[in-house]
N, C-alpha and C positions, 0 to 999 in steps of 0.2 A: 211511854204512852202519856198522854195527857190529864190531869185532873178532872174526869165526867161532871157535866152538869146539867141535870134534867129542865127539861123547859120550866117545869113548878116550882122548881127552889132559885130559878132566874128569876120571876117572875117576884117569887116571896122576897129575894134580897131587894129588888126596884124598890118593895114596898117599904124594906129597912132603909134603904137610902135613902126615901122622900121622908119617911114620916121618924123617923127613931135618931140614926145616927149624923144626918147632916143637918149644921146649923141653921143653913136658911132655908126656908120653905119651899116648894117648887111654884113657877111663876108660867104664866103662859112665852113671856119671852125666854124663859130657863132651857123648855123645850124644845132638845133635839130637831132640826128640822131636814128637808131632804137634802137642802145645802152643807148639813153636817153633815152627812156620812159619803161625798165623793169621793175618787180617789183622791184629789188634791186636798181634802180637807181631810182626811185620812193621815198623808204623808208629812203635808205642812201646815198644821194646827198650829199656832204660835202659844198657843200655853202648853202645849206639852212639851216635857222637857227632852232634850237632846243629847246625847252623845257623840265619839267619835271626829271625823273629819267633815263639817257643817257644807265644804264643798266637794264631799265623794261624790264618785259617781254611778253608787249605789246604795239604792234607801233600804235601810230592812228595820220594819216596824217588829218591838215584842210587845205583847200581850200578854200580861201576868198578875200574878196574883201574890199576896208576901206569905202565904199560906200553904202554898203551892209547893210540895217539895220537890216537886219536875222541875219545874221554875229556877229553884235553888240549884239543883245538879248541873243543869245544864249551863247557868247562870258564868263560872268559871270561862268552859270553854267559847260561851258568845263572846265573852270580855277580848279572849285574846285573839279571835278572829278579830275583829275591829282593832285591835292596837298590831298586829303583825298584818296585816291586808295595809292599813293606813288609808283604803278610799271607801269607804264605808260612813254615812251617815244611819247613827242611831237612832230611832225615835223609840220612847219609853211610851206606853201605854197602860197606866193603872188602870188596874180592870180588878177590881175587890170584887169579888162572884164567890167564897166561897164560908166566910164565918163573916158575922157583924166585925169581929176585932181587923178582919182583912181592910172592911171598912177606914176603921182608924187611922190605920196603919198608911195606905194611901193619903187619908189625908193630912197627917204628919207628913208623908215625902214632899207632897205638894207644897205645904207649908214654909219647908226647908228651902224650896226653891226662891222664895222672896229672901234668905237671906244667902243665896249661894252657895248652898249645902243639899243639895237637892242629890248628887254624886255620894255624899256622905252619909246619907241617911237610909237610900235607898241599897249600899253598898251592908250598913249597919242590918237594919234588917235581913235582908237574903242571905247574910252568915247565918241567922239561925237556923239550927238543924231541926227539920221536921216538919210536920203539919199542927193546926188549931194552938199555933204558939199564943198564949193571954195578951193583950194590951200592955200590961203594966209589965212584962219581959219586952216587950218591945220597942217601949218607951224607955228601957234601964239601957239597950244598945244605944241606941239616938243619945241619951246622955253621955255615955262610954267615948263616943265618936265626936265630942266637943261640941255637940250646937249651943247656941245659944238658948234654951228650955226656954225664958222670958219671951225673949222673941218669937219665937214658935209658935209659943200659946196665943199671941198678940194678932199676928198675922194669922192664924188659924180664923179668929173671930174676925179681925178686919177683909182678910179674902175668901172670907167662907161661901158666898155666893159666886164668884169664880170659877172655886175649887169643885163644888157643889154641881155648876154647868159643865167641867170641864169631865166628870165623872159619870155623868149621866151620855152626854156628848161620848164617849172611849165604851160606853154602855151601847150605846146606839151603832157606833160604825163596827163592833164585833158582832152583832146581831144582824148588821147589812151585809155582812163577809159571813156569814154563818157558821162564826164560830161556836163551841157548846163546852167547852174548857179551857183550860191554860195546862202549858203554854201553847200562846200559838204565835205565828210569826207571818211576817209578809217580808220577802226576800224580792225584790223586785219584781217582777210577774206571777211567783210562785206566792204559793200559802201552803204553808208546813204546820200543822198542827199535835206535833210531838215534839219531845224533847230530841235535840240533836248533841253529838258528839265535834268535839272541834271537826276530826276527818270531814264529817256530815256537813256542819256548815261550810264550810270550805267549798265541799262540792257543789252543792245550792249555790253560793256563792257564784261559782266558776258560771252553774249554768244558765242560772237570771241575766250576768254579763253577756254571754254568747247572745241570749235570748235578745236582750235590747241593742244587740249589735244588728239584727236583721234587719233587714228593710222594709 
């Protein structure tokens, strides 16, 4: 089952996000618009980061949280559907919904990806076992895991309105697909919002294929 999350503490974290834990301010061009949340802007956002085979022939968005211990369980078995399928295009969608430190934690992955380590960081994190893991345990893996910390911090501050839009923007297209937890996934035509077992994905898998074979 998914991590629940009531519409008021969605609601209260937006409010952490604009005003507490992101560096740049919210802007009127920062703001989500209905161009952001199509399905094409969903699938092919060019700042969110990617996995898998860039020309599969099946997209499957996650939706998560570094918080999230569904997230993490399930996290294994998505890895290896995508490396044994081989036609799978990943798309990552930081979706921090559930502590301020979730917050963080996204925007360190995000970070990581201006020095391509975006793979590394977010691989760092989702090892930790559990839920409401601290910041500063989170920030000790991302070390553990070689990034450059200097650079991090640098590009944190230098792309922080970005990272900032890009968060708010992954905010918006879960709330257009009505999601209300993590994890949640979009498998081609499908939207699955529990955690799945390799078996599981696989069959999603199989049947999103069939699905986009019809005519």
């Amino acid at each position: 089952m998914p991590n629940q999350l009531s519409r008021r503490a969605v609601t209260q974290l937006v409010a952490v996000m604009g005003v507490q834990c992101l560096f740049a301010p919210a802007r009127a061009a920062d703001e989500p618009t209905e161009a952001d949340v199509t399905r094409q802007a969903i699938l092919y956002d060019a700042a969110a980061p990617t996995g898998g085979n860039p020309k599969g022939d099946l997209n499957l968005v996650v939706f998560f949280d570094y918080n999230c211990p569904y997230c993490k369980r399930s996290e294994p078995d998505l890895l290896r559907l995508v490396k044994t399928d081989g036609k799978i295009r990943l798309v990552y969608k930081d979706w921090p919904i559930l502590t301020p430190a979730s917050i963080k934690a996204a925007q360190w992955a995000l970070a990581a990806k201006y020095q391509g380590r975006y793979d590394d960081a977010h691989a760092a994190m989702m090892a930790i076992p559990g839920s409401k893991i601290p910041e500063d345990q989170m920030r000790r893996a991302i070390v553990t895991a070689g990034l450059d910390m200097d650079r991090l911090d640098a590009d944190l501050q230098t792309h922080a309105g970005d990272i900032t839009t890009l968060l708010r923007r992954n905010l918006a297209q879960a709330d257009s697909l009505g999601l209300q937890g993590t994890p949640a996934y979009i498998v081609g035509e499908y939207r699955v919002t529990s955690a799945l077992t390799y078996d599981k994905f696989k069959h999603v898998a199989s049947d999103a294929r069939a699905r986009q074979a019809k005519p």
